[in-house]
N, C-alpha and C positions, 0 to 999 in steps of 0.2 A: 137319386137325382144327380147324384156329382157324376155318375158315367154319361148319361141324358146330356148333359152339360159340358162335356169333355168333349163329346162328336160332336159337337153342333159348333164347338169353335177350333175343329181337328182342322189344318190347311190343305187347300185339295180336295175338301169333302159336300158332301150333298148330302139334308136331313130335309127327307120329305113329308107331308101326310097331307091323306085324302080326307075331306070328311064332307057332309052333306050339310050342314050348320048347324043339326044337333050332333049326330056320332060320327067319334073318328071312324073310317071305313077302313084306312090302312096306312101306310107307312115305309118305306123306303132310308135307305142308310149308306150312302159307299163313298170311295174314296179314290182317288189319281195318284197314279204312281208310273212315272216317266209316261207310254203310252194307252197305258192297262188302266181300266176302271175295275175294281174289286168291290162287289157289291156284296157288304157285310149280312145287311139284312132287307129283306122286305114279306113283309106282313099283311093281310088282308082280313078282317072280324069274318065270322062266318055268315051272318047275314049279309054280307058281299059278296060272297065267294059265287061264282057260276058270273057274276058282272064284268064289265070292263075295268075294277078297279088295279089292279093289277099288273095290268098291260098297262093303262097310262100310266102309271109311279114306273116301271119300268123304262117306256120312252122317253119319260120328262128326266129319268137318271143319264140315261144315255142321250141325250141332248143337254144335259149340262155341263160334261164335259167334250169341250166342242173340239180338240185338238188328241184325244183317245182313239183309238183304231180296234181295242179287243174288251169284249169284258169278260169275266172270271167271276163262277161262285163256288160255295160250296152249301151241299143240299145234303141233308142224313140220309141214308141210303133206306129209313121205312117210310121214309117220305114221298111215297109214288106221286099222289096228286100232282105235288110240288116238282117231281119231276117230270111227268109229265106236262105241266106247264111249260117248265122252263124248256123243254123237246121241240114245242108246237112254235113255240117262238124262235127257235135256229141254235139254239145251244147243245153244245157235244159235249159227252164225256171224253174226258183228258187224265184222268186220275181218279188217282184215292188217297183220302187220311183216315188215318185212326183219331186224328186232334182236330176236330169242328170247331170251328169260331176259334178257337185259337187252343194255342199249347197246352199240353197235360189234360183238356178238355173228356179223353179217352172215347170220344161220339164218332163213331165208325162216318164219313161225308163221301161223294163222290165230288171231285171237283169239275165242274162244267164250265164251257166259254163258247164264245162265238164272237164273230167280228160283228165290228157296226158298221151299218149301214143308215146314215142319216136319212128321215124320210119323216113326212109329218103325220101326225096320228091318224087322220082317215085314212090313209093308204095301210095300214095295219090293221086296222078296225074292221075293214071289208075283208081282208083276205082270211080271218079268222073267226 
């Protein structure tokens, strides 16, 4: 709970979640740094998955920081779904670590970004 509790009052940051008013459906995590958004985490239960939940915790991250121009993540490279997700929504690979989530982690990631593009959720919603 003390890490729960640490990003939620990190400066610069956004702690999201979705949920339907009984379950959380997902969850969202990132952070500002000069113009870059680094989106640490975001999650969706799997009786979500195939929904919109996902995409909006993504738009609602990148609409919170409203003066950001790039975001940045990192995805474990057996994570197809996940990267394909992140593909269909405009994100490129730019790299690779051997350290996911962070240092000494040893989780082989590929690092992905794409620029934002401010725009409101319908106009996403349709196009995918």
């Amino acid at each position: 709970m003390k890490r729960l509790k640490d990003m939620r009052h990190t400066p610069q940051s956004e702690f999201l979640v979705a949920d339907n008013g009984t379950i959380i459906g997902g969850m969202a995590y990132a952070t500002q740094r000069e113009k870059t958004i680094k989106l640490h985490q975001l999650y969706v239960h799997p009786d979500f998955h195939g929904g919109k939940t996902g995409l909006h915790l993504l738009i609602e991250i990148e609409n919170s920081f409203i003066d950001a121009d790039t975001i940045k993540l990192e995805v474990e490279e057996k994570n197809s779904k996940a990267i394909k997700f992140y593909e269909a929504f405009g994100f490129k690979k730019v790299g690779e670590t051997q350290d996911c989530g962070e240092d000494g982690s040893g989780i082989p990631a590929i690092i992905m970004e794409k620029p934002i593009v401010y725009a409101d959720d319908d106009e996403h919603l349709h196009d995918h």
